[in-house]
C-alpha positions, 0 to 999 in steps of 0.5 A: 500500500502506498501513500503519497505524503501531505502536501508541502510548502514547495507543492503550493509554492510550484518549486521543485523539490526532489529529495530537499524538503520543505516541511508539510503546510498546514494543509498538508498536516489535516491530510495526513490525519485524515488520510491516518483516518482512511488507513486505519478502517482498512488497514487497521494492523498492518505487518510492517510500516516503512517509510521515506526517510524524508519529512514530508513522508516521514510526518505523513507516516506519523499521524497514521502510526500513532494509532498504532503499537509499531514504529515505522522503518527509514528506507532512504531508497523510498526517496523522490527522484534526484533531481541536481540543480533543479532543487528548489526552483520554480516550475515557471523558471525551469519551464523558461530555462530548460525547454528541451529537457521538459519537451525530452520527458513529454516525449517518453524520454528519460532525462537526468533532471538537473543533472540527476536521476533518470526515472529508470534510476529511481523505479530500479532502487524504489522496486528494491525497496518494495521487494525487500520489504514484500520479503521481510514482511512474509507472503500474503503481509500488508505493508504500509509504504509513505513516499513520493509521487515519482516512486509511486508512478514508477512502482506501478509500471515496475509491478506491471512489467512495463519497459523503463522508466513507464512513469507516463503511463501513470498520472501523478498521485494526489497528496495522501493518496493510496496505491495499492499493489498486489505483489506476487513475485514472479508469479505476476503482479497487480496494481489494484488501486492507483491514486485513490484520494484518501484525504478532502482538498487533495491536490495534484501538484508535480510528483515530488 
């Protein structure tokens, strides 16, 4: 099960972020409560919860876990995409700055942003993540998974077997959405939900 996190000063700002934080609004916060609300009917004793070493997931995770007798575990692999220079700046600056990269990507290209990752950089330690967690929490386990918008796009397209990076054949998720993938190793997987919205007011900004 993975949930996207609340949303962040940056989402509201239209900068990007990658993996800088900017701490999650005051909207952001309400999200995650209701979201931890949303999680806690369906998934009210999950097996094991892992989350994004990064604030703004790592506080997603918080308002859900405490309900719960468990603590989460820090997967900086969970990470959004590496995205270099680009930290921090506007959509409207990188837009005017670097056109080719952004027209690159719209094509199905895979561009290091910023110097950075490539979305199949990012899909191929986000499903190592998954896989080592589907692993430790046993067959038939429910895990709970708080990230980013990038590693839920390209988990969806690894558990489907698409070729790389396959990110634009999904939208970006919502802030505190839940995807949920059936993992069955090599016996097939399923993506049962994608960007189900689990909290009012969820926005889809930009992926990170």
């Amino acid at each position: 099960m993975l949930v996207r996190h609340g949303e962040s000063h940056w989402n509201v700002e239209e900068r990007y972020q990658g993996q800088a934080d900017s701490g999650l609004t005051g909207t952001g916060r309400e999200q995650a409560e209701v979201a931890a609300a949303a999680l806690l009917a369906r998934f009210p004793k999950p097996d094991l919860v892992v989350s994004s070493d990064l604030p703004r997931a790592w506080d997603t995770a918080q308002a859900y876990l405490r309900h719960l007798d468990m603590e989460a575990e820090k997967d900086a692999r969970l990470r959004e995409a590496d995205i270099g220079t680009w930290v921090g700046r506007t959509f409207t600056e990188i837009a005017a700055e670097h056109p080719d990269v952004l027209a690159e990507a719209a094509r199905g290209g895979d561009p290091r942003r910023g110097g950075g990752e490539t979305f199949a950089d990012l899909r191929r330690r986000v499903w190592a993540a998954l896989v080592d967690a589907a692993a430790k929490a046993g067959p038939g386990a429910t895990v709970i998974v708080f990230c980013h918008g990038g590693p839920i796009r390209v988990a969806a397209a690894a558990a489907l077997g698409l070729p790389e990076p396959g990110h634009l054949s999904f939208a970006p998720p919502v802030n505190t959405s839940l995807t949920v993938i059936g993992y069955a190793g090599e016996r097939g997987n399923a993506v049962a939900e994608y960007n189900a919205p689990t909290a009012w007011a969820a926005h889809a900004t930009r992926t990170d």
